[in-house]
Every structure is written in C-alpha cells, then in structure tokens.
C-alpha positions in Angstrom: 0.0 0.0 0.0 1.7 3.1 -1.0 2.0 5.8 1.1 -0.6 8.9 0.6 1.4 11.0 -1.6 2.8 8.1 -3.2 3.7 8.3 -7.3 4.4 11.5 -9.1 4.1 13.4 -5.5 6.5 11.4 -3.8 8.9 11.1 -6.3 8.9 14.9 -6.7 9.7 15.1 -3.1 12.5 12.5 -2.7 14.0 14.2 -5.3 13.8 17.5 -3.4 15.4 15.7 -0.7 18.5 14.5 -2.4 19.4 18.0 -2.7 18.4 18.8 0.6 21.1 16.1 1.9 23.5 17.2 -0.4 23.3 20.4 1.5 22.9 18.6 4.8 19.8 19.7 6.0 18.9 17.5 8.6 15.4 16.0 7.5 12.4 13.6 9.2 10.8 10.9 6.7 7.2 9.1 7.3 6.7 6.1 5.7 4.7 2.8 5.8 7.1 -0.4 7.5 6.1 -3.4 5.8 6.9 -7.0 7.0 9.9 -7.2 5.2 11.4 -3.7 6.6 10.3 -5.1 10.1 12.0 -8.6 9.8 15.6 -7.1 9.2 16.0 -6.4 12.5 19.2 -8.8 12.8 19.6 -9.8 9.7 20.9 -6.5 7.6 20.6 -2.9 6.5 19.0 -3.4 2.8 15.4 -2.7 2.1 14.3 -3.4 -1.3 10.9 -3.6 -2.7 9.2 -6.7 -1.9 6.0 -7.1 -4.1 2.9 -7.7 -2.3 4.5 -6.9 0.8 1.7 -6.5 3.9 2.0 -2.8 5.8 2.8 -3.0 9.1 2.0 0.7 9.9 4.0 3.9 10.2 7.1 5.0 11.0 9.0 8.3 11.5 13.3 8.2 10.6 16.1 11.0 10.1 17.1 10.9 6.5 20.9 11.3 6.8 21.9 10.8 3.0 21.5 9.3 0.0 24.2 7.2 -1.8 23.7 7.1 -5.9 24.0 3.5 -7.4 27.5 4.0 -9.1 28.5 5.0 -5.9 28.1 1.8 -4.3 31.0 -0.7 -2.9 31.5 -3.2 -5.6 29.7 -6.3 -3.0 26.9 -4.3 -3.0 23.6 -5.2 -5.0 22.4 -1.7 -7.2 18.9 -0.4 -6.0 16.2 -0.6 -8.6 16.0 3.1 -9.2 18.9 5.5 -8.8 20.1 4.5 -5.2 19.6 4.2 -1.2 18.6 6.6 1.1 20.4 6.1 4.6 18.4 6.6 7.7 18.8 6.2 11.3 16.1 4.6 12.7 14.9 4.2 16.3 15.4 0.3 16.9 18.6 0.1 18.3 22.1 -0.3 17.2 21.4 -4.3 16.5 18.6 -3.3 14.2 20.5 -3.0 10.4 23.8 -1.4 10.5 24.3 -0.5 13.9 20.9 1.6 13.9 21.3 2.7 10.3 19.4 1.0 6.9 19.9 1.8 3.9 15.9 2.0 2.0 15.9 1.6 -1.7 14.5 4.5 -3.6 11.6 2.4 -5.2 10.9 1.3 -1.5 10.7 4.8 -0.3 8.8 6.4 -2.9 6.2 3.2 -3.0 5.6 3.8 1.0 6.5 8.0 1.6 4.0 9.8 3.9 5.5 12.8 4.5 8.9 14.6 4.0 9.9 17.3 7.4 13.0 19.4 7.1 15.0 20.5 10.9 15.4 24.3 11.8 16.2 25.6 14.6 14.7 29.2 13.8 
C-alpha cells in the first residue's frame, strides 16, 4: 500500500530531498514499514521492494543521505532506481547497521508519507 502522496508526489519530493542532503539539512521521513522492513532487525541494512509486501504501519526516521548506485561498494547489490537513502532509525544499534538502513529509492517512494526538514529558527 503506497503511502498517501505516493507516485508522481513522492517522487517529486524524494528528489527535493536528495538536494536537501546534499546540502545537509537535517530531515524527518514518514513512511509505511512493511513486513519485510520489520523482519531485518538482525539480519541486515538493505530494504528493497518486496511485491505484495503487507504494511505494518508507520514509522517516523532521520534521513541522513543518500548514496547514488555508481556510488556503491563493488559487494553491494544496485537499488532498482537510482540508489539508497540512509536513515537512522529508532530500533537500536542491533537493528540493520548499527541503527542505520539503507531504503531503496523504489521502497521509499512506493511507502513515503510525509517529508519534514529541521530548523532551529
């Protein structure tokens, strides 16, 4: 189930955030955490599209970057659109990469909610 402003909306905004992180501004995603993003606690910091994968509910994570596919290390599978975003989530630091994932661009866009950007003013 795609997130509300899934599609043309949500791409429009993730691509907004790319430069946002390119000019580190700290930023908050929403999304929809489907059963595959919930059973990687433990077992990695990939999440990739799954089809016909059940929503779990919703989420709130810092952006922190985004890392284009021919920027990748060599033992690393490509996304299946452009590249990851990195976040650090709220489950701990045994949860993915010591508290960070890595969410596929498809992924995000397929289950975005809402985009919030960090000031202090």
């Amino acid at each position: 189930m795609p997130g509300p402003t899934g599609g043309i909306a949500a791409n429009y905004t993730l691509q907004n955030a790319i430069v946002l992180l390119a000019a580190d501004v700290p930023l908050i995603v929403s999304m929809a955490i489907t059963d595959g993003f919930a059973s990687t606690v433990g077992s990695g910091p990939y999440i990739r599209p799954i089809p016909n994968d059940p929503v779990r509910g919703g989420h709130s994570m810092q952006l922190i970057g985004f890392i284009p596919n021919g920027s990748l290390p060599a033992r690393v599978a490509r996304a299946a659109e452009q590249g990851f975003f990195i976040v650090k989530n709220s489950w701990g630091i045994n949860a993915g990469d010591c508290g960070f994932y890595y969410i596929d661009y498809v992924y995000m866009r397929d289950h975005f909610y809402y985009l919030n950007f960090i000031t202090t003013n």
